[in-house]
C-alpha positions as CSV (number, residue, x, y, z in Angstrom):
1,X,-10.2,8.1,-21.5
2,X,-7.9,9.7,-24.6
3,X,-5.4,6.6,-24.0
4,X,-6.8,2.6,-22.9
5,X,-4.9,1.5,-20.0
6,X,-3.5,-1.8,-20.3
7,X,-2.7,-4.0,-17.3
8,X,1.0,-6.2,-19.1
9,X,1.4,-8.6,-15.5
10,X,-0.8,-9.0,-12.2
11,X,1.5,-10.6,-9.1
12,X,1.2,-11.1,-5.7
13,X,2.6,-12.8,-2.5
14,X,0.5,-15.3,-0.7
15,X,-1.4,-14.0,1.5
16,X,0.0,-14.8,5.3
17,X,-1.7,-14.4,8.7
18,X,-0.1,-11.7,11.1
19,X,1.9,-12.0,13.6
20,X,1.7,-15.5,14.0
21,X,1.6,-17.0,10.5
22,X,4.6,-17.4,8.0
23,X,5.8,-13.7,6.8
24,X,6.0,-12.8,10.5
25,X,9.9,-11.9,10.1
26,X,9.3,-10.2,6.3
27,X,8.9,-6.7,6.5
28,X,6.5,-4.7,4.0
29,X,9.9,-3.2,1.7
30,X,10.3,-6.6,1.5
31,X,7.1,-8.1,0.0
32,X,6.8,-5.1,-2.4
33,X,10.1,-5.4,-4.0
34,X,9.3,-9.3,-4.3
35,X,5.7,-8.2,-6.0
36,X,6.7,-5.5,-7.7
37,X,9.9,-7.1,-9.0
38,X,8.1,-10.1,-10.2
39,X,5.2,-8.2,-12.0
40,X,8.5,-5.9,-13.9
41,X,9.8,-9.5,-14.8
42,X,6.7,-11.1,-16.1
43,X,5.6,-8.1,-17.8
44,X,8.7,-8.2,-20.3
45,X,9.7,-4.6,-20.0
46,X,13.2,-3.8,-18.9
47,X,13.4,-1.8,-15.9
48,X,15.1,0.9,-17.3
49,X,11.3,2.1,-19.1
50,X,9.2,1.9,-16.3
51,X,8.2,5.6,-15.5
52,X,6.5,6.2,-12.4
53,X,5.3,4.0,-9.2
54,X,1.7,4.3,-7.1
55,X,2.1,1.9,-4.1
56,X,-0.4,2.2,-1.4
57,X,0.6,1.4,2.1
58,X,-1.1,2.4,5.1
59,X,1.0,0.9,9.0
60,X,4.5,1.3,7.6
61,X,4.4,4.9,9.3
62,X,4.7,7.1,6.4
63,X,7.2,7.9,4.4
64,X,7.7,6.7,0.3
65,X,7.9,3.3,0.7
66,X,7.7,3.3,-3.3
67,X,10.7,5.4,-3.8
68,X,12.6,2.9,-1.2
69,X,11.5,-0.3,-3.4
70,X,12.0,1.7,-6.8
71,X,16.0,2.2,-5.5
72,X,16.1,-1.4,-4.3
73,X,15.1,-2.8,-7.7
74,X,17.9,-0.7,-9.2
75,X,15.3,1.9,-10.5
76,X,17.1,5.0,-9.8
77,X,14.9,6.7,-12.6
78,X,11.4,6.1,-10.8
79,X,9.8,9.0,-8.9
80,X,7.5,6.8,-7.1
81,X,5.1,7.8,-4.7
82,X,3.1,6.0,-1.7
83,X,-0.3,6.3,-1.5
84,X,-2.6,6.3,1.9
85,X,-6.3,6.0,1.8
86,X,-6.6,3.2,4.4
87,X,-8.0,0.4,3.3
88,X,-8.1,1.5,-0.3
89,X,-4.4,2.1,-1.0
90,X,-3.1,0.2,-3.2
91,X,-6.3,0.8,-5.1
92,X,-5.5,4.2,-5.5
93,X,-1.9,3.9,-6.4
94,X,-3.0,1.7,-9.1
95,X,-6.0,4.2,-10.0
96,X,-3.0,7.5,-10.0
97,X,-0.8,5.7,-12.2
98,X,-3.3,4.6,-14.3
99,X,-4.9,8.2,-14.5
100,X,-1.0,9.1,-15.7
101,X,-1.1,7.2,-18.8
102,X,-5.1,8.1,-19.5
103,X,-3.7,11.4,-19.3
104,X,-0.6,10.8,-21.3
105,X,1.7,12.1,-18.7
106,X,3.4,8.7,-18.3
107,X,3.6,5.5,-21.2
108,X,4.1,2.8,-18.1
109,X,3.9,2.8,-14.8
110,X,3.0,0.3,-11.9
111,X,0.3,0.2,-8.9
112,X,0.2,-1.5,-6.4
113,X,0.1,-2.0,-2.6
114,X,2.1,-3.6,0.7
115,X,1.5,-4.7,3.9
116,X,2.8,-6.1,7.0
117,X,0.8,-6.1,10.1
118,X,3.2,-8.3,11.5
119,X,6.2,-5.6,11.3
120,X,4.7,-2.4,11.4
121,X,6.0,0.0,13.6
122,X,4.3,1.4,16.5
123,X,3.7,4.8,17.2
124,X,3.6,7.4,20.1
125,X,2.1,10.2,21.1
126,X,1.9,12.7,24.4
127,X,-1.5,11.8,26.8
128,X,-3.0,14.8,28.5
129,X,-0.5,13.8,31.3
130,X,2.2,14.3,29.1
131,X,3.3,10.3,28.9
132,X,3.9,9.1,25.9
133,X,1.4,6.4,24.5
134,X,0.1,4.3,21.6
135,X,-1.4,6.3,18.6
136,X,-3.0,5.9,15.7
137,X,-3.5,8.7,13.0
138,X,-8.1,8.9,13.3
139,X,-9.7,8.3,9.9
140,X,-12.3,10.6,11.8
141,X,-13.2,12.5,14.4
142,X,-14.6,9.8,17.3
143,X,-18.2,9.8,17.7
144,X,-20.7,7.1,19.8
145,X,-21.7,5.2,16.6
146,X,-17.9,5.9,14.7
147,X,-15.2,5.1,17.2
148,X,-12.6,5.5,15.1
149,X,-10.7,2.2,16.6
150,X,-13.4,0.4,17.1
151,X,-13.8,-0.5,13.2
152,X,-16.2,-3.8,14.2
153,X,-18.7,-0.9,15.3
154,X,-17.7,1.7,12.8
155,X,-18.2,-0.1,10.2
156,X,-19.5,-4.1,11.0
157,X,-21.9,-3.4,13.6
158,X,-23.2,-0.2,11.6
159,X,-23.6,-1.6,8.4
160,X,-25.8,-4.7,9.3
161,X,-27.8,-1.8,11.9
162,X,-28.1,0.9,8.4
163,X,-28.9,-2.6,5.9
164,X,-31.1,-4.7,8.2
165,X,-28.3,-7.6,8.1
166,X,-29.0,-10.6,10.3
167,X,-26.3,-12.1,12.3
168,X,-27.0,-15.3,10.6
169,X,-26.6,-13.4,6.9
170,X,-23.4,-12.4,8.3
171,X,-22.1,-16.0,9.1
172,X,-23.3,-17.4,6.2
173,X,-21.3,-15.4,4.3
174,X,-18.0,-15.4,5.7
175,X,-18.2,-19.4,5.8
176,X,-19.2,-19.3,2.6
177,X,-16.2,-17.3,1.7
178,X,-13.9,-19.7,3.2
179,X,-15.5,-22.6,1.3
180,X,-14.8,-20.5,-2.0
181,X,-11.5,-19.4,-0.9
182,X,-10.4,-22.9,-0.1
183,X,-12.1,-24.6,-3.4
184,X,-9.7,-21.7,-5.4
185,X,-6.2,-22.8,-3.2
186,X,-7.2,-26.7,-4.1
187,X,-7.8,-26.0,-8.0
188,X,-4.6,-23.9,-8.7
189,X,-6.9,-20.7,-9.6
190,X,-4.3,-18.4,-7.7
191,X,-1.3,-20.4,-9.2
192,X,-0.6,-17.5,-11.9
193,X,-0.7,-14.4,-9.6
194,X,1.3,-15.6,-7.1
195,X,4.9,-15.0,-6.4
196,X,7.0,-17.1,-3.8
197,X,8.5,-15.4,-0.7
198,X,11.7,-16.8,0.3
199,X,12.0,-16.7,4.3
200,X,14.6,-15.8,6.5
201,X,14.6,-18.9,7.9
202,X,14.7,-21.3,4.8
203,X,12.4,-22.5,2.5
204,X,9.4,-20.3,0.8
205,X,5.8,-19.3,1.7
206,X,3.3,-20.0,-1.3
207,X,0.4,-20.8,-0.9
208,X,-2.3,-18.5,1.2
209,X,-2.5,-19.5,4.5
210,X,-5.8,-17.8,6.3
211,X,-8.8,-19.5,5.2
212,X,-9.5,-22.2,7.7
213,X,-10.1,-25.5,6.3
214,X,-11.6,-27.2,9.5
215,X,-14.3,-24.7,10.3
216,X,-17.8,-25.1,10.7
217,X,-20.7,-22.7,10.1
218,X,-22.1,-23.7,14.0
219,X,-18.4,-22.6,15.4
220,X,-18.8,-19.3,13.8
221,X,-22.4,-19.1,15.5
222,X,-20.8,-20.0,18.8
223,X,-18.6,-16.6,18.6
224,X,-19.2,-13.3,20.8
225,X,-20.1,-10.6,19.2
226,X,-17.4,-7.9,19.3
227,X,-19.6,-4.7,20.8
228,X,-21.4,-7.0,23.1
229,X,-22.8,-3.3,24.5
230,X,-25.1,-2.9,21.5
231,X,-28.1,-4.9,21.5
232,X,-28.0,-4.8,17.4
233,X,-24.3,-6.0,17.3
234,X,-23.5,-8.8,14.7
235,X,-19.6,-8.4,14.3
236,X,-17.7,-11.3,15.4
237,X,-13.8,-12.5,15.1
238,X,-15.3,-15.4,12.3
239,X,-17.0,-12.7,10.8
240,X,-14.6,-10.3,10.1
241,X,-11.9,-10.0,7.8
242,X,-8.0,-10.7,9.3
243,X,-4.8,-9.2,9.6
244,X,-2.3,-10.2,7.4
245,X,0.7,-9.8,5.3
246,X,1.2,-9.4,1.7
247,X,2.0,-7.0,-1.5
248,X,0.8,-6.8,-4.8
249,X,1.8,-5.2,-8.1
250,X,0.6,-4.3,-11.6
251,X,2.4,-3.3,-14.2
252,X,0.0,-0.8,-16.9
253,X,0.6,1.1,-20.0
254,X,-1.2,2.7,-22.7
255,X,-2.2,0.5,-25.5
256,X,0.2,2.0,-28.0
257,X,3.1,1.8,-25.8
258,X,2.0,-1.9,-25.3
259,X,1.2,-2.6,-29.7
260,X,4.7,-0.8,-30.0
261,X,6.7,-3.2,-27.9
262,X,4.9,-6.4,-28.8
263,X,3.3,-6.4,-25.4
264,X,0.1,-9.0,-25.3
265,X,-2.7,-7.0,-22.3
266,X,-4.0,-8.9,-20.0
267,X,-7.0,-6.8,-19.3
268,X,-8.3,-2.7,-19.7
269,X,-9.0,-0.4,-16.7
270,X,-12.0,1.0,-17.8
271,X,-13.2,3.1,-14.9
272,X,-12.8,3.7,-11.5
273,X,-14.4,6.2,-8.7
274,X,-14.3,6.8,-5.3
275,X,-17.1,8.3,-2.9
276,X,-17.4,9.1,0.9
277,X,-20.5,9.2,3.1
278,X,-20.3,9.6,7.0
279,X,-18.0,8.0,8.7
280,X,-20.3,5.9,10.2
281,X,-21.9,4.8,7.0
282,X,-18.3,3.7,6.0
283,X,-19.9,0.1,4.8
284,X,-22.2,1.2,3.2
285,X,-19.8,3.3,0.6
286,X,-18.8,0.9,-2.1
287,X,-22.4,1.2,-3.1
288,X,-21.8,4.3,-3.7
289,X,-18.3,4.3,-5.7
290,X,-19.2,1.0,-8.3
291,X,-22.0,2.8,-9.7
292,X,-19.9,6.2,-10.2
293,X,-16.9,3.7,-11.7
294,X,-19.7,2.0,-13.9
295,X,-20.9,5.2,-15.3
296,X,-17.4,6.6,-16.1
297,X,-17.0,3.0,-17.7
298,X,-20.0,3.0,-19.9
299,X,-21.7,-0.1,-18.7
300,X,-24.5,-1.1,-16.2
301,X,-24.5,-3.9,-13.1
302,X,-25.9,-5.8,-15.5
303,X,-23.1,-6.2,-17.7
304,X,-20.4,-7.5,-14.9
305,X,-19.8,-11.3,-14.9
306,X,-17.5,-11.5,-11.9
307,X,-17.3,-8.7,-8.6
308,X,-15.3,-8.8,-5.5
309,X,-16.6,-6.9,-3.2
310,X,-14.1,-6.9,0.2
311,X,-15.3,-8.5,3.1
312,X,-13.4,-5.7,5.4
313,X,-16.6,-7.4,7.6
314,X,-19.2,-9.5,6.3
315,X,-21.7,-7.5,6.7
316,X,-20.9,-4.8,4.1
317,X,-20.5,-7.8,1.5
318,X,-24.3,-8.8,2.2
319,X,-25.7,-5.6,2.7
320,X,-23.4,-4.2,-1.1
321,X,-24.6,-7.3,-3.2
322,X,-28.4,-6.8,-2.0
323,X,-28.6,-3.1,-2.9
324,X,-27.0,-3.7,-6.2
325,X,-29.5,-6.6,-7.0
326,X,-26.4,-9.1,-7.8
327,X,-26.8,-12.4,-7.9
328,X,-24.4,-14.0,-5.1
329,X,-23.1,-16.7,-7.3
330,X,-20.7,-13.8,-9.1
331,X,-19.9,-12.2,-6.0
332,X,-16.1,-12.8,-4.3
333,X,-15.9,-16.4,-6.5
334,X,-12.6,-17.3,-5.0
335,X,-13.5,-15.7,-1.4
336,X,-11.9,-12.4,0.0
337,X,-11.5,-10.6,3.3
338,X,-13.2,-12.9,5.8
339,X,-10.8,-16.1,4.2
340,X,-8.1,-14.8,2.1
341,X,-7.2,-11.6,4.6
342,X,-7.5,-8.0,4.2
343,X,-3.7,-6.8,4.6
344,X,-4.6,-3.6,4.1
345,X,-2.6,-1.5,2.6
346,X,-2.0,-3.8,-0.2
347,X,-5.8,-5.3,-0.7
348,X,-7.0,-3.0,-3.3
349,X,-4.1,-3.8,-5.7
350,X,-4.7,-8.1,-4.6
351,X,-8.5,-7.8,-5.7
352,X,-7.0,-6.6,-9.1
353,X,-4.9,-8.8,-9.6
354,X,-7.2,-11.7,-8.5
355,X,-9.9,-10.0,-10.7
356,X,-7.4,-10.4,-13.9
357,X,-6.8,-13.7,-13.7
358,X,-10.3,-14.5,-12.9
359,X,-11.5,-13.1,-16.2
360,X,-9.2,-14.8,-17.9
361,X,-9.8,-18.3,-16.4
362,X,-13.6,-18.0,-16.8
363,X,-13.2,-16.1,-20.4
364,X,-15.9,-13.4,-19.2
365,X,-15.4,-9.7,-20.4
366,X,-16.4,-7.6,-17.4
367,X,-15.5,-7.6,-13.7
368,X,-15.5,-4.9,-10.7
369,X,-13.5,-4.9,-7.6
370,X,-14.8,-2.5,-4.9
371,X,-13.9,-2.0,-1.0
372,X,-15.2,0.8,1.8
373,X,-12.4,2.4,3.6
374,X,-11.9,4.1,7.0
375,X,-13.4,7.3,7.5
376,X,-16.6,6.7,5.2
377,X,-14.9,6.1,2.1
378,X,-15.2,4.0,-0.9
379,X,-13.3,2.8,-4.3
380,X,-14.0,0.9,-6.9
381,X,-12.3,-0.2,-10.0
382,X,-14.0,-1.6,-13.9
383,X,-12.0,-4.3,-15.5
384,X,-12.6,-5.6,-19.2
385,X,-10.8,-8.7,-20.4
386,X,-9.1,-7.9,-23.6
């Protein structure tokens, strides 16, 4: 890239279960202006030089939730934009702006991503009998093996059928991902990505709140399958990831504009891809978009020291790590989707961040985040530790 793009400060909220968990009453504007805010803060860089916004958001039904932060946060000079590729948006929001400095349109920018399941709107549309009913914008056309709202089959069920994963395979990892998500809560490895959310009722919400402390690998066994119709079904509610509530922000620059105002980078975004296969092979499409961001980064799998791989299901963890020959031990360290929650228009930008600080505690150079996304699509980011 003609310019390296530097990420200044990585933030985000805890990490809340929807609906019925703490940021119930906090609405997606909300947690983005308390991420992005923060991340503007820490960085050092007045608000008046921040150029341009990415923020991915995917159930807040439409509209530029960036610009509406941007104005809260007194940035009338941001042109921000929303970005929407399901489960990858805040990804690509932090991918566009970054692509603006590599390009030397833009100097500094943020990315990021929001989410609130508990909040978002619902939406309506005319039935062949002319009543209006609930909708949802398809990620694709609806077939037998890619229901499009059915995402346990689109997507769970379909990856461990395409990979050969086991249900056991499946429930091993997702309690292993809560053991690893829980070990990271107890030993303060979030402590300096996260940002407080003050609640409407008093007090704050800081610390994540899905992984489940008291569960048991034989309770997960013990679960229905979701597609009980399909004799190859492995998708349960244990193996799955959650819904959930959060945002997360990072602020980015090019090197020079960080050397000329005495800015210290936390890490370089080195590369970054996204690919698409069938819709449903949709799991099976992070494989394809790390090694695209690898190449464009100029290393090999064998040079990462840390990945996170989302855990939209299970499944499409197992089946990514075993196709890329990684070793599990570097693979979602501190837990992801199954335990810390998919919110999804703001995960992509959370694995970032997560990814950052990760490198930094464990002083390793290279790291990869990647995630599938409705509709067969993948995305996948390169991190070096500077």
């Amino acid at each position: 890239m003609p310019s390296d793009v530097v990420i200044v400060s990585a933030t985000r909220t805890p990490i809340a279960t929807a609906y019925k968990g703490s940021l119930g009453g906090v609405d997606a504007f909300t947690l983005a202006e308390l991420a992005i805010g923060a991340a503007i803060e820490r960085s050092g860089i007045p608000i008046s030089e921040i150029q341009d916004m990415g923020i991915g958001e995917s159930y807040q039904g439409g509209g530029n939730i960036g610009r509406n932060v941007a104005v809260r946060l007194g940035m009338n000079q941001v042109p921000a934009v929303a970005t929407q590729r399901w489960c990858a948006s805040a990804m690509a929001g932090t991918q566009w702006i970054a692509a603006n400095i590599a390009a030397g349109m833009i100097d500094v920018g943020v990315g990021g991503g929001t989410e609130s399941m508990s909040t978002a709107p619902g939406v309506s549309r005319p039935g062949p009998d002319g009543v209006p009913g609930f909708w949802l914008s398809p990620a694709n056309e609806p077939t037998e093996v890619a229901p499009p709202l059915n995402m346990a089959l689109t997507v769970g069920d379909n990856t461990s059928r395409l990979a050969g994963v086991t249900r056991e395979e499946a429930d091993d990892w997702a309690f292993e991902s809560h053991q690893r998500a829980i070990r990271a809560i107890d030993e303060g490895r979030f402590d300096n990505e996260l940002v407080a959310v003050p609640l409407p009722g008093g007090g704050t919400f800081e610390v994540d709140e899905h992984p489940r402390r008291n569960g048991t690998r034989e309770k997960l066994a013990s679960l229905p399958v979701l597609n009980p119709q399909l004799d190859w079904a492995t998708t349960t509610a244990g193996n799955s990831s959650g819904l959930n509530d959060a945002a997360a922000a990072l602020v980015m620059c090019s090197r020079e504009f960080a050397e000329a105002n005495g800015l210290t980078p936390l890490a370089v975004v080195r590369g970054w891809a996204s690919a698409a296969l069938a819709p449903e092979e949709t799991g099976l499409a992070p494989q394809a978009a790390l090694p695209l961001a690898l190449q464009r980064a100029g290393i090999s799998v064998g040079d990462l020291q840390s990945v996170e791989i989302n855990e939209a299901f299970a499944s499409v963890s197992v089946a990514f790590t075993r196709k890329l020959g990684l070793d599990h031990s570097i693979v979602n360290v501190n837990g992801s989707g199954c335990s810390l929650g998919h919110p999804i228009g703001c995960t992509g930008a959370r694995m970032i961040v997560t990814m950052v600080n990760e490198l930094i505690r464990t002083d390793a150079q290279w790291g990869a985040v990647a995630m599938c996304a409705a509709g067969g699509m993948g995305s996948a980011t390169v991190i070096e530790r500077v």
